[in-house]
Structure formats: C-alpha cells, structure tokens
MOPAC internal coordinates of N, CA, C and O (Angstrom, degrees):
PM7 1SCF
backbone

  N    0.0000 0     0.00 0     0.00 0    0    0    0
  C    1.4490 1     0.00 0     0.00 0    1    0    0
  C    1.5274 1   110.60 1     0.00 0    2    1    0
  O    1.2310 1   115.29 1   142.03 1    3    2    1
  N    1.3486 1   126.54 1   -37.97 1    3    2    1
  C    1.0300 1   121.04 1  -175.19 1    5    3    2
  C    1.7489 1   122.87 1   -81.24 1    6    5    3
  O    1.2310 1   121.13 1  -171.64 1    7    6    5
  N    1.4006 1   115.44 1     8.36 1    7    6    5
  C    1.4626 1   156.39 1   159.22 1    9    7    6
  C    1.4782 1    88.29 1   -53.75 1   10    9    7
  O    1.2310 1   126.22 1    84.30 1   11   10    9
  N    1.6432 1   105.64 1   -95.70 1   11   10    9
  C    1.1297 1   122.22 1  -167.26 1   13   11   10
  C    1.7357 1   109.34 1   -53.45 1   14   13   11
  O    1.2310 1   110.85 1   132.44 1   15   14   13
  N    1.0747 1   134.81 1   -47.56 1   15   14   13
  C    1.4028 1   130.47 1  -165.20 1   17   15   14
  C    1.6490 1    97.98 1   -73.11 1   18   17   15
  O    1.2310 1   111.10 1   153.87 1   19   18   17
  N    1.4530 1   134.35 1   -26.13 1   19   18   17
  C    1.2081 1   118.41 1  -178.11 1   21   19   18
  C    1.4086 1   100.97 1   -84.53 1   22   21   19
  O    1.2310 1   109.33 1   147.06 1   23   22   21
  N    1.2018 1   137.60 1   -32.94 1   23   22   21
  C    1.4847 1   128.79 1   169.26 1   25   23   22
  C    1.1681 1   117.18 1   -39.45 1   26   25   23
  O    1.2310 1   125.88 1   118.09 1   27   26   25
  N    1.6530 1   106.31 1   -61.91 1   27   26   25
  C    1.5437 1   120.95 1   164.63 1   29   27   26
  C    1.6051 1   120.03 1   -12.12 1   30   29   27
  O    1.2310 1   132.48 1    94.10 1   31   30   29
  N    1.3313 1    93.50 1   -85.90 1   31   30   29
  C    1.3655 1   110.18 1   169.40 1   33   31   30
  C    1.5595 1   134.07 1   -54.80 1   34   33   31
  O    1.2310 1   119.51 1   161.16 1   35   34   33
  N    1.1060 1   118.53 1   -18.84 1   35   34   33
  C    1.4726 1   130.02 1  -176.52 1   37   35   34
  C    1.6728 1    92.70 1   -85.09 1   38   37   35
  O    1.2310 1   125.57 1   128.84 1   39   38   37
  N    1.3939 1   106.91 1   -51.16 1   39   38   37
  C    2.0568 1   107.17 1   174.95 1   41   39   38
  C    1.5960 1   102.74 1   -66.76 1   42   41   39
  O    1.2310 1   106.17 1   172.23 1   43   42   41
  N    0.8844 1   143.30 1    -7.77 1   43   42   41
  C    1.3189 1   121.55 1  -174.93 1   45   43   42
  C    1.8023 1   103.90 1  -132.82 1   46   45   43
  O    1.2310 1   128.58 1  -164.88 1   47   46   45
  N    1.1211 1   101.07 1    15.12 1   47   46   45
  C    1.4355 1   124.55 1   174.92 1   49   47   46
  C    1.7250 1    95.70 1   -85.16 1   50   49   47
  O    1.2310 1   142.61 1   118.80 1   51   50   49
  N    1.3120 1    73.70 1   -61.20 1   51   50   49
  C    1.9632 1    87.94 1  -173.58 1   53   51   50
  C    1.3050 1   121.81 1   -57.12 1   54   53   51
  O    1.2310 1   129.05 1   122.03 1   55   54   53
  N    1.5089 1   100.17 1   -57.97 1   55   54   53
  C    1.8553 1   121.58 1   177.81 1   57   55   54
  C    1.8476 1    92.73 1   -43.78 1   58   57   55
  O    1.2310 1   119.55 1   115.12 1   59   58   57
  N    1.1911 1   118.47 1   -64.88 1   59   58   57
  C    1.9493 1   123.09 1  -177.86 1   61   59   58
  C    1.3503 1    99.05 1   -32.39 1   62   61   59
  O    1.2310 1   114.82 1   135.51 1   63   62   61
  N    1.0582 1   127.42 1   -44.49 1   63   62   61
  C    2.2252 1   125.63 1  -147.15 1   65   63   62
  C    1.5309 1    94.99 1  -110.05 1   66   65   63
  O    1.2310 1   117.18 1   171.96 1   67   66   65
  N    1.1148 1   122.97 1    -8.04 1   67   66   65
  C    1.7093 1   124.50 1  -169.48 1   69   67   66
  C    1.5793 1   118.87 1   -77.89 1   70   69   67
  O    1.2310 1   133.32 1   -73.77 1   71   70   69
  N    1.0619 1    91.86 1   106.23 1   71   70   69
  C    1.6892 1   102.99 1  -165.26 1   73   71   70
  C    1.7324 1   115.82 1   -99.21 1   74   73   71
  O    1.2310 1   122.30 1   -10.56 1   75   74   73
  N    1.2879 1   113.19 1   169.44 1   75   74   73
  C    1.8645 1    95.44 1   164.49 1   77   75   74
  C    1.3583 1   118.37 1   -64.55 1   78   77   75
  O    1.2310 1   121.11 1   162.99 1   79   78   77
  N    1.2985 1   115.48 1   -17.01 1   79   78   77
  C    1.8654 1   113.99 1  -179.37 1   81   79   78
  C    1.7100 1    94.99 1   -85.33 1   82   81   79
  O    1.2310 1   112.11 1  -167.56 1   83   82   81
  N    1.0116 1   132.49 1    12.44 1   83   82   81
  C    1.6255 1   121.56 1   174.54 1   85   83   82
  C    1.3265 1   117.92 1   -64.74 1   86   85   83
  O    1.2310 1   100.69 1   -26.03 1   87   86   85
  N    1.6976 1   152.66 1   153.97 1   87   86   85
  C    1.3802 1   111.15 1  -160.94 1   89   87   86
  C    1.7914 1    63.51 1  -129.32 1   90   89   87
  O    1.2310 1   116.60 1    -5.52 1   91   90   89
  N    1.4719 1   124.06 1   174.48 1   91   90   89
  C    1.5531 1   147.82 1   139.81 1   93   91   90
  C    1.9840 1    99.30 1   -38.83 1   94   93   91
  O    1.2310 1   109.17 1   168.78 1   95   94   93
  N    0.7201 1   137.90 1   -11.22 1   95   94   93
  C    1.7633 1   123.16 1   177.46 1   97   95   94
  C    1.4565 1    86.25 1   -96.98 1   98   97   95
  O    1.2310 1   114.87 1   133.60 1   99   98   97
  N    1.3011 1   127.32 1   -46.40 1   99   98   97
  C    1.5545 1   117.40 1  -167.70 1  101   99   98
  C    1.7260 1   107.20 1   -67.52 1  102  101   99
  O    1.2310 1   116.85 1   140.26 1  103  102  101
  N    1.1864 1   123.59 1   -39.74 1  103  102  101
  C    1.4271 1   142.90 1  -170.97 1  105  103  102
  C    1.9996 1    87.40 1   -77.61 1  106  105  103
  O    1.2310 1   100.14 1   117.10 1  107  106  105
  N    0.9128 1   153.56 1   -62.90 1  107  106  105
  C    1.2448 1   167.99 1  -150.24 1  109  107  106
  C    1.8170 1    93.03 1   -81.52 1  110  109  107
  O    1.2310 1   121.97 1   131.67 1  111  110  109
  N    1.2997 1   113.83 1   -48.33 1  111  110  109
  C    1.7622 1   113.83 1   172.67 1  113  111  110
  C    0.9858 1   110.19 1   -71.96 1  114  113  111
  O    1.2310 1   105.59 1   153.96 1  115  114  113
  N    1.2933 1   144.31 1   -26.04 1  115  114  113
  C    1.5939 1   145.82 1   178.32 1  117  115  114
  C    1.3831 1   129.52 1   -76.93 1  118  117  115
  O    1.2310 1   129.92 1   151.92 1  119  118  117
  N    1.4921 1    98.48 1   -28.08 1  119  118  117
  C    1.9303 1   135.94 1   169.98 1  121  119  118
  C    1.4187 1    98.49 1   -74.60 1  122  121  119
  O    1.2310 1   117.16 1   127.94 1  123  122  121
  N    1.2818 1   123.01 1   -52.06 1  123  122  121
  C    1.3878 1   105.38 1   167.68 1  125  123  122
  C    1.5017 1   145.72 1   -67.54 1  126  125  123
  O    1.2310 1   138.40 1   136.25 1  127  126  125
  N    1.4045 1    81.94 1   -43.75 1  127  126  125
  C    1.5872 1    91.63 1   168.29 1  129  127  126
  C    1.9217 1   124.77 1   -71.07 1  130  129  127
  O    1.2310 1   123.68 1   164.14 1  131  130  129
  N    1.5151 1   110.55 1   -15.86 1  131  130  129
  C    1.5360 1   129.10 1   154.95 1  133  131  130
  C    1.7129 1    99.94 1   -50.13 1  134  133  131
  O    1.2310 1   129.22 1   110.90 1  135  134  133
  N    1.7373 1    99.83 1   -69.10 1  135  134  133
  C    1.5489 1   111.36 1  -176.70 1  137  135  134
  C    1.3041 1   115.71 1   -18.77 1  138  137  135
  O    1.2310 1   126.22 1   122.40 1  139  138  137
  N    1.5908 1   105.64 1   -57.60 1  139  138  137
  C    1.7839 1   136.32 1  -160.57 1  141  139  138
  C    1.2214 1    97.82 1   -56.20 1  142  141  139
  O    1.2310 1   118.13 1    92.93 1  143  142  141
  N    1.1255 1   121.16 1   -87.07 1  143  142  141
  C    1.6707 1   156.98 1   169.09 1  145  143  142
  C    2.3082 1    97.27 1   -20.44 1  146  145  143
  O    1.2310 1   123.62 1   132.23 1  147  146  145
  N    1.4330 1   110.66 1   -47.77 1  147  146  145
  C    1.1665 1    91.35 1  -174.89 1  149  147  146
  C    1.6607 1   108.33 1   -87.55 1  150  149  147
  O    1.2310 1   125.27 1   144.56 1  151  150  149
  N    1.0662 1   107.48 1   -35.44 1  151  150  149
  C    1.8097 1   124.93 1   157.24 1  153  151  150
  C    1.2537 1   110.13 1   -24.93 1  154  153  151
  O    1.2310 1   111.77 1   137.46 1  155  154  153
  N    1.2673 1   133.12 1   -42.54 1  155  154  153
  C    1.5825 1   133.00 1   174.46 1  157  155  154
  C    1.6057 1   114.52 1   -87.20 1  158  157  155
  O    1.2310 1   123.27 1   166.85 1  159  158  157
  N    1.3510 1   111.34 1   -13.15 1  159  158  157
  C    1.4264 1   123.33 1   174.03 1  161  159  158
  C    1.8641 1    99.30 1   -39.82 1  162  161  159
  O    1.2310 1   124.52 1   -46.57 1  163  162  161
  N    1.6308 1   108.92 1   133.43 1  163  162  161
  C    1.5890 1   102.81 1   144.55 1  165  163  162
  C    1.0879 1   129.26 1   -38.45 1  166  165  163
  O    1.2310 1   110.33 1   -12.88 1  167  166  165
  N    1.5935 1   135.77 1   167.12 1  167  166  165
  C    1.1769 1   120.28 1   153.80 1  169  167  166
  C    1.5376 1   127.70 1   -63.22 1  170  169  167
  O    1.2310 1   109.98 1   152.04 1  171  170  169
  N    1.3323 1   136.41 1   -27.96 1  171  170  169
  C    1.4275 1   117.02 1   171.73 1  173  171  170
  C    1.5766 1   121.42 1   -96.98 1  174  173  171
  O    1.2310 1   129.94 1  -166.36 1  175  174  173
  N    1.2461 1    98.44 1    13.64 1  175  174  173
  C    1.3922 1   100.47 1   153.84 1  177  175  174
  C    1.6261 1   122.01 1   -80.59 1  178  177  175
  O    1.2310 1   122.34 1   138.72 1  179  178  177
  N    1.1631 1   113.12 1   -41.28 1  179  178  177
  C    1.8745 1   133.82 1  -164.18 1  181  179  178
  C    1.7304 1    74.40 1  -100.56 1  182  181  179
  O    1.2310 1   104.90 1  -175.59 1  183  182  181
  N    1.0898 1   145.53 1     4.41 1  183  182  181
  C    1.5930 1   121.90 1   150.84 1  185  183  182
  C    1.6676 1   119.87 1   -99.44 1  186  185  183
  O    1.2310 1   125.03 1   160.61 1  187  186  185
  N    1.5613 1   107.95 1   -19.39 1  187  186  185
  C    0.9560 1   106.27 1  -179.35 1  189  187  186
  C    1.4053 1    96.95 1   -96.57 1  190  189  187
  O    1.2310 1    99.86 1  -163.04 1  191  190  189
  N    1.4640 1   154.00 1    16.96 1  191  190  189
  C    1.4631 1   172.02 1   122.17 1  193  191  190
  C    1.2662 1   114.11 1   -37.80 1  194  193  191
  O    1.2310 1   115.65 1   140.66 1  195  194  193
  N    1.5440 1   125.86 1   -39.34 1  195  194  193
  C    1.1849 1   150.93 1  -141.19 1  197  195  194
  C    1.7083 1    86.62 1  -110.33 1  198  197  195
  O    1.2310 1   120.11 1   112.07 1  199  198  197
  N    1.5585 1   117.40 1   -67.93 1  199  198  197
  C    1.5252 1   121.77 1  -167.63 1  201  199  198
  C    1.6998 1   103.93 1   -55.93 1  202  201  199
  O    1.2310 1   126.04 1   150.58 1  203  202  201
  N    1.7355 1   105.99 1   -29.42 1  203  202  201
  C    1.2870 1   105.38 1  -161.84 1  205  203  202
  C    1.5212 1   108.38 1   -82.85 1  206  205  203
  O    1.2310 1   120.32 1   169.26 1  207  206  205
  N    0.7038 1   117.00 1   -10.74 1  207  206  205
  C    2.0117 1   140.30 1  -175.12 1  209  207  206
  C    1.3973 1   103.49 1  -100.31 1  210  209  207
  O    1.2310 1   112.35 1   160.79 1  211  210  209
  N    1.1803 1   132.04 1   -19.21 1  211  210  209
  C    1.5941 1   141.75 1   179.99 1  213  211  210
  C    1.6436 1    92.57 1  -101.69 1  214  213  211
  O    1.2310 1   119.85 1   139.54 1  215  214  213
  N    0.9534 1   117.89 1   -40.46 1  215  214  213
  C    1.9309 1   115.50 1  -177.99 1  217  215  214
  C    1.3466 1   112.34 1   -84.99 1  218  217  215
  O    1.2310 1   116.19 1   171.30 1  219  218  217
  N    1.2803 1   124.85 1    -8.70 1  219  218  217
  C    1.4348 1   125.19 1   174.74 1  221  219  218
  C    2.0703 1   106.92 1  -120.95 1  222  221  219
  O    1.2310 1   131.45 1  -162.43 1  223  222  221
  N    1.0090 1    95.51 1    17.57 1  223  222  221
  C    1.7005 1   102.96 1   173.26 1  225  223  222
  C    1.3879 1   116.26 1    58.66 1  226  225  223
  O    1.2310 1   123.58 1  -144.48 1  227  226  225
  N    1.2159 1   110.74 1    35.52 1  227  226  225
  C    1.3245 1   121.80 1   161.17 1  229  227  226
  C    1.5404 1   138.56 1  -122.93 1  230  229  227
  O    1.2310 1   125.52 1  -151.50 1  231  230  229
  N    1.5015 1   107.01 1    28.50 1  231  230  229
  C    1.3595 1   117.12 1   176.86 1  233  231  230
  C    1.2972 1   119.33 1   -51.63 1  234  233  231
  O    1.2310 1   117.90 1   164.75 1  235  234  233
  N    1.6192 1   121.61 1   -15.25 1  235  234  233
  C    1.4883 1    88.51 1   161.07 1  237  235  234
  C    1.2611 1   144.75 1   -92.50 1  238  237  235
  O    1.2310 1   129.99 1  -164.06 1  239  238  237
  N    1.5676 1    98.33 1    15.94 1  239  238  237
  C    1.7290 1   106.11 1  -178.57 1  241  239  238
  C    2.0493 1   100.67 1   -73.74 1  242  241  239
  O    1.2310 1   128.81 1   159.00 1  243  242  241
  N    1.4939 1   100.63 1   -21.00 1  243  242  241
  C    1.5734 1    79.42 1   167.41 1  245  243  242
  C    1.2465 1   157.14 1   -94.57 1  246  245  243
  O    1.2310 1   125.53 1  -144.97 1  247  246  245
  N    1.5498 1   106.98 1    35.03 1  247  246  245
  C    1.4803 1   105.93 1   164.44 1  249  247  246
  C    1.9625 1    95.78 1  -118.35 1  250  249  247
  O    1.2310 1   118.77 1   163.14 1  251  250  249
  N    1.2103 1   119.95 1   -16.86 1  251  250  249
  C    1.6484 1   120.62 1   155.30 1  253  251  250
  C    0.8579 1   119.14 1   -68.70 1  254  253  251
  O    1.2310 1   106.84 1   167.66 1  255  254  253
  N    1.4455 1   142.11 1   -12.34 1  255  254  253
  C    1.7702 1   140.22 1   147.49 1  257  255  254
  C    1.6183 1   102.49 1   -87.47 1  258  257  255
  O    1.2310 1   107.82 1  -166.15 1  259  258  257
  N    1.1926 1   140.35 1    13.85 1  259  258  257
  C    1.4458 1   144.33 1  -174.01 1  261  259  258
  C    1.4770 1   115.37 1    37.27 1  262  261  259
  O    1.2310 1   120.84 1  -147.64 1  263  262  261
  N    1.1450 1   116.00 1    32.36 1  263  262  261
  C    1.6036 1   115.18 1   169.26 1  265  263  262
  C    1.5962 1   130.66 1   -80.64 1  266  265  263
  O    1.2310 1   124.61 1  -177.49 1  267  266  265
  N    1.2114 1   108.75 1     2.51 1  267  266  265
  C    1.9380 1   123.67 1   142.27 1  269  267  266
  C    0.9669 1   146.51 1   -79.47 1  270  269  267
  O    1.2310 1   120.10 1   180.00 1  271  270  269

C-alpha cells in the first residue's frame, strides 16, 4: 500500500504545482517516477492496479507503467 499511496501523492503533488510554464519533460519525469513507485508494488497490489486500469478503460497504460 505504501507503493501505491506514494504514487498517489507524487501525481497530485505534481497536478498542485502545475502551471502553464510546465513543459511535457516535467509531466514525462513524474510518469516515471509514478512508474517507479508502482514497480515496487507487491504483486496484489500492481494486480489490483491492473483490474483498476481494465475497469476504467485504460488497460493499456499497463505494460507502459511495466506492471506485467
């Protein structure tokens, strides 16, 4: 859990400070470091990540967050 809650927070860390001067490398560094953070997830955490990304129509962000 604490996988997932620092991801959490690192995206909505970011989303708070995100201004019109924000560029795509800063948005693209934050995606990774989300990546990182779910990457260390247990496995039924990054499965229940997986169901939750399949229930909101976005299963293909999971092999671009590497959770397979």
């Amino acid at each position: 859990m604490r996988n997932l809650a620092a991801a959490l927070a690192i995206a909505t860390s970011y989303l708070d400070r995100r201004s019109a001067t924000s560029t795509e490398d800063g948005d693209i560094e934050v995606l990774e470091a989300v990546a990182a953070e779910l990457q260390q997830a247990p496995s039924d955490e990054k499965n229940a990540l997986i169901s939750a990304l399949v229930h909101i129509g976005r299963a293909d962000l999971i092999d671009g967050l590497g959770l397979k």
